[in-house]
N, C-alpha and C positions, 0 to 999 in steps of 0.2 A: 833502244826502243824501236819497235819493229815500226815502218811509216804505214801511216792513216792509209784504208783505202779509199774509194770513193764514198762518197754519200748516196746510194743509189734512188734510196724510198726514203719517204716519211710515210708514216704510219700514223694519222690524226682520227684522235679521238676526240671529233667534233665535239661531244657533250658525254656526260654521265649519268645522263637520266635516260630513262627508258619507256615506252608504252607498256612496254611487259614487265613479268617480274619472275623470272626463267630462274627454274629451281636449284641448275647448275650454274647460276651465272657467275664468273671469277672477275665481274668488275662490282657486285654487287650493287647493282643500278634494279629501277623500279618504279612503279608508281607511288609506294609507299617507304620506298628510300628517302635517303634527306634529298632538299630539295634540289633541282638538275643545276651543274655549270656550264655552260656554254661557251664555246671559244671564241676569241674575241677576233671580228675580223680585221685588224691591224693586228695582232700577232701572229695570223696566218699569213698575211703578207709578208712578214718582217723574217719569220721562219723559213719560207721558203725562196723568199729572195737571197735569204743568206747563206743555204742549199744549193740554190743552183751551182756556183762557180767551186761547189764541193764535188760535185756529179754526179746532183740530184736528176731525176731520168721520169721517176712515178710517185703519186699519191695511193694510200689507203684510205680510202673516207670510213671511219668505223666508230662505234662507241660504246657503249653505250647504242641507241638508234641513233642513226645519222641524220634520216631524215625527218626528225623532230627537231632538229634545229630553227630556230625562226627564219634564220639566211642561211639555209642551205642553200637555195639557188646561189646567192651570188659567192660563196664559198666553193663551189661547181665552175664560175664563170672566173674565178682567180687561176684555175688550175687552165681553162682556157687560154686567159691571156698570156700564160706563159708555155703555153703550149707544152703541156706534159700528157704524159698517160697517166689513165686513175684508175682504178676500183670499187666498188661500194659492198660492202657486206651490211645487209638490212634484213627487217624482218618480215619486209613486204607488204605492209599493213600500210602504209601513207604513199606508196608508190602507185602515184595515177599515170595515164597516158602524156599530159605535158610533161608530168618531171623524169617521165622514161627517155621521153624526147630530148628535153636538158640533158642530160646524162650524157648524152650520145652526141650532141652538138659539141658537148665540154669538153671530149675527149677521152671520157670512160667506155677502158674495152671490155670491160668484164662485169659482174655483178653476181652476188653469192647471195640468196635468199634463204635463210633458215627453214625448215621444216620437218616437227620433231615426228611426227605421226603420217600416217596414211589417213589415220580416221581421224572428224574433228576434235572427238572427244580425247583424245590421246595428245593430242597437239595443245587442243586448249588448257588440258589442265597441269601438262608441263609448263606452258609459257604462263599461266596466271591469268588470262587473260578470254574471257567468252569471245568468239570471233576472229579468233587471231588465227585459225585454220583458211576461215574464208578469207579474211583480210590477205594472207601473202597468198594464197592465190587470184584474188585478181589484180594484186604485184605482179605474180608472175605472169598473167595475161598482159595487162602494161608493158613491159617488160620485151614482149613475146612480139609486141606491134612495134616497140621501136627497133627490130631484128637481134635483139639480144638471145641467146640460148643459157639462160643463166644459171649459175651452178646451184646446185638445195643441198645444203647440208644440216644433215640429219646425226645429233648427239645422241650416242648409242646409249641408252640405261636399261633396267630391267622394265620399262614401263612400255621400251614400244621396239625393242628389237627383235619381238614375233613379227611384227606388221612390214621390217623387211621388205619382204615379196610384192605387197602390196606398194610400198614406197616406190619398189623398181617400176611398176606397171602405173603408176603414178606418174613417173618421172619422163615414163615413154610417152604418157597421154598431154603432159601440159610443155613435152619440148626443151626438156632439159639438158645443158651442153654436158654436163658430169653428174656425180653423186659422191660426195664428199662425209664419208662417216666419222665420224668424231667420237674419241672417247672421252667420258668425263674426266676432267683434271680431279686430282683432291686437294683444291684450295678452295679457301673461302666457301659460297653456296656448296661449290661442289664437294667439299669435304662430310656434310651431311646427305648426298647420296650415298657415298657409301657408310658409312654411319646407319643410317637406315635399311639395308641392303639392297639398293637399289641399284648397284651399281654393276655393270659387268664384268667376270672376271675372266683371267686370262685366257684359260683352260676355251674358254666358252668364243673368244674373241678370236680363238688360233682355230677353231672347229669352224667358225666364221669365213677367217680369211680362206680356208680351204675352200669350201661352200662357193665364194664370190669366184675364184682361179675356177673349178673344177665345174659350176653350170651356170652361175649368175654372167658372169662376164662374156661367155658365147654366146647368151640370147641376149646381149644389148649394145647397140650401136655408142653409145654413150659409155665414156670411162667413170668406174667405180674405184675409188680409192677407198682404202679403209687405215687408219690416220696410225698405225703403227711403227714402232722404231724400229728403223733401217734392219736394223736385223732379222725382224721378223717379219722381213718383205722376201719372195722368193727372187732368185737372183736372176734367172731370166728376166725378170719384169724388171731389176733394177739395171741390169743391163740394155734393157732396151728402152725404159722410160729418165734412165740416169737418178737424179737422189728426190725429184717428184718438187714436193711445196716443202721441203722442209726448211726449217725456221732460216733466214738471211740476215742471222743477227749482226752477223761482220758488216753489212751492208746500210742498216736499217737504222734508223731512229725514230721513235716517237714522240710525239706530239699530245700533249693530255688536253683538256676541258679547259684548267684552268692558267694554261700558256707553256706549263712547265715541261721543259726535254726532258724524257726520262727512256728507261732501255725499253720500253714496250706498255701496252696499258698497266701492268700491275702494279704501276709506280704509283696508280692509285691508292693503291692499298701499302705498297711497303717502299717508305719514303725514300731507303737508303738510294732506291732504285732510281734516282731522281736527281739532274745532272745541271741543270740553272734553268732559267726563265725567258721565253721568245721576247725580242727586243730588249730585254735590260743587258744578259749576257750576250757575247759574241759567240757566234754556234759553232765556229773554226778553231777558236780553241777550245770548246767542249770536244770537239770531233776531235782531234788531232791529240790532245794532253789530256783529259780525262783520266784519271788513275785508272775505276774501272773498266772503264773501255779502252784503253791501252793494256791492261791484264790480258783484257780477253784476245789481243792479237799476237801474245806471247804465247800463242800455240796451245787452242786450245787442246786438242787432242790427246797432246803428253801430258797433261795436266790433271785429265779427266782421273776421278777416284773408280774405285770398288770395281764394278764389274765392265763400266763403260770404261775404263781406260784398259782396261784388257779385251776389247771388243773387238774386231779387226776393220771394223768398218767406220771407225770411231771419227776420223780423217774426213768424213761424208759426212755421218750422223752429227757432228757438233755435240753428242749429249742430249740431242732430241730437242729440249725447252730450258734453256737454263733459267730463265725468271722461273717458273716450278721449282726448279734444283734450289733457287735461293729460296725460294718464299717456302721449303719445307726444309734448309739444315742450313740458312744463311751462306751459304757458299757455292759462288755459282758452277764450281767444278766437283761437285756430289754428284755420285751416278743419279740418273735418272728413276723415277720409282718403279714404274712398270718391269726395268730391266733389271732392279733389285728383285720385286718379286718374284721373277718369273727365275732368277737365279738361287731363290729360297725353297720355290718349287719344284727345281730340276727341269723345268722348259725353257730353260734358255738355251739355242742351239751351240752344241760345241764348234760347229764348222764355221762358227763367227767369233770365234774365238783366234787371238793370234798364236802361230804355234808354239810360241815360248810360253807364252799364259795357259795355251792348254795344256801343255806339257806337266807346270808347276799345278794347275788343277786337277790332274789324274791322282788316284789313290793310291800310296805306298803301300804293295806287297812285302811279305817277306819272298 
């Protein structure tokens, strides 16, 4: 059995309820979801006390909204006292000028503010929500006064990925440090964007990536990422940016709402994913013997099926999101779906292919 690495993040998912009710959301949170749970603040103590001497480093504060928690301050002020680095991904709508300040005393270097539109009306009636355009903007004014440069990310659909351009000039006006594009998962909410055809396809997402390399990227001080698997990132940028945000699942645990470790939020939704409970189990041997998570350090990459384990870059990419791979064929080492597709299609580059696989993938002549 290969040994544990460190524990580097948790990944807390303060609550599962939401201000919004976001069409693609894969924790399925809302106003009109069942009702929110909220983490208890003794099992975030007990979680992450039990983390440190694993070689816990940073938190994710995320959820569902974070900041609808009732203590979130002092869930902020835990991450203080032990002196970590933290995160916040929010939707910007409850982030006033003290809690930017909090943030920042607590030791939160970073913060990701959703924003699905340039216009309100695009924004709002993705999130569900009248005012949710204004509301995370003047999050991100907040934000902007405790010297944060906070990242906006923007889930690409067919409903607002004209408005682009505007997002970019958007981005430059309210001091954005990145612009982080997102494609819709197909799970849960987001399985009925595309079901409806709202969702973007490849074709369309590669004519994109080109677009952002070839004039978006020269006119802006600020980096743009556009949230694709390794493979269809151009190799200079991966050479010179290395493998970017992708998933630190070796690394990572989550923390859900209602106390339980699980591989990441989806354990909301698909139990198996779901690994014991803050304070009743020990997190050292969750971390360390866990069946699942001892699988996954048995190499992921030789492991990988279909087209990602013929991929050459597979050793970086992990598979892209294996909660996805499980929560659509129950097995966390199924190709990715995008890289299915797009090898259904014929866009999938062969030059990322390893040469023995592309070898075996060329067509017999006579």
């Amino acid at each position: 059995m290969v040994s544990a690495p460190p524990l580097s993040q948790l990944y807390v998912y303060v609550t599962d309820g939401c201000n919004c009710s976001c069409r693609h959301c894969w924790i399925v949170s809302g106003p009109q979801a069942a009702p929110a749970r909220f983490l208890d603040l003794g099992q975030a103590e007990a979680a992450i006390a039990e983390a440190l001497p694993l070689g816990l480093q940073s938190l994710k504060w995320t959820g569902g909204e974070p900041t609808i928690h009732p203590r979130f301050a002092d869930l902020l002020r835990i991450q203080e006292r032990h002196d970590l680095d933290g995160s916040v991904e929010t939707n910007g709508i409850r982030v006033d000028a003290p809690l930017a300040r909090l943030m920042r005393q607590c030791g939160v270097s970073r913060v990701a503010v959703s924003l699905d539109g340039a216009a309100a009306v695009t924004h709002d009636a993705i999130r569900g929500v009248k005012g949710a355009h204004a509301g995370a903007l003047r999050g991100i004014e907040a934000l902007r006064g405790a010297d944060y440069s906070p990242q906006i990310i923007m889930t690409l659909m067919a409903d607002n990925i004209a408005e682009l351009p505007d997002m970019l000039a958007l981005a430059d006006k309210v001091g954005a440090g990145s612009l982080k594009l997102n494609i819709v998962q197909p799970m849960l909410r987001g399985e009925s964007v595309y079901e409806s055809g709202r969702g973007v396809s490849l074709a369309e997402m590669l004519e994109l990536r080109d677009w952002i390399d070839r004039e978006a990227a020269p006119r802006h001080s600020f980096s743009i990422m556009l949230d694709l698997p390794m493979a269809f990132r151009p190799l200079p940028r991966i050479l010179a940016e290395g493998p970017g945000e992708r998933c630190g699942i070796l690394g990572i645990l989550g923390l859900l709402a209602d106390g339980d470790y699980a591989l990441c939020g989806i354990g909301q939704n698909v139990p198996e994913l779901v690994f014991g409970t803050a304070g009743s189990d020990a997190l050292a041997a969750i971390w360390e013997s866990h069946p699942m998570l001892t699988s996954l350090r048995d190499g992921i990459s030789t492991r990988l099926q279909g087209i990602c384990g013929r991929c050459a870059l597979n050793q970086v990419c992990l598979g892209s999101c294996l909660a996805q791979n499980y929560y659509r064929a129950h097995d966390l080492f199924a190709a990715f779906w995008l890289c299915e597709e797009a090898e259904r299609e014929g866009l999938f580059p062969r030059t990322r292919l390893r040469p023995d696989a592309s070898r075996q993938a060329q067509p017999v002549t006579p």
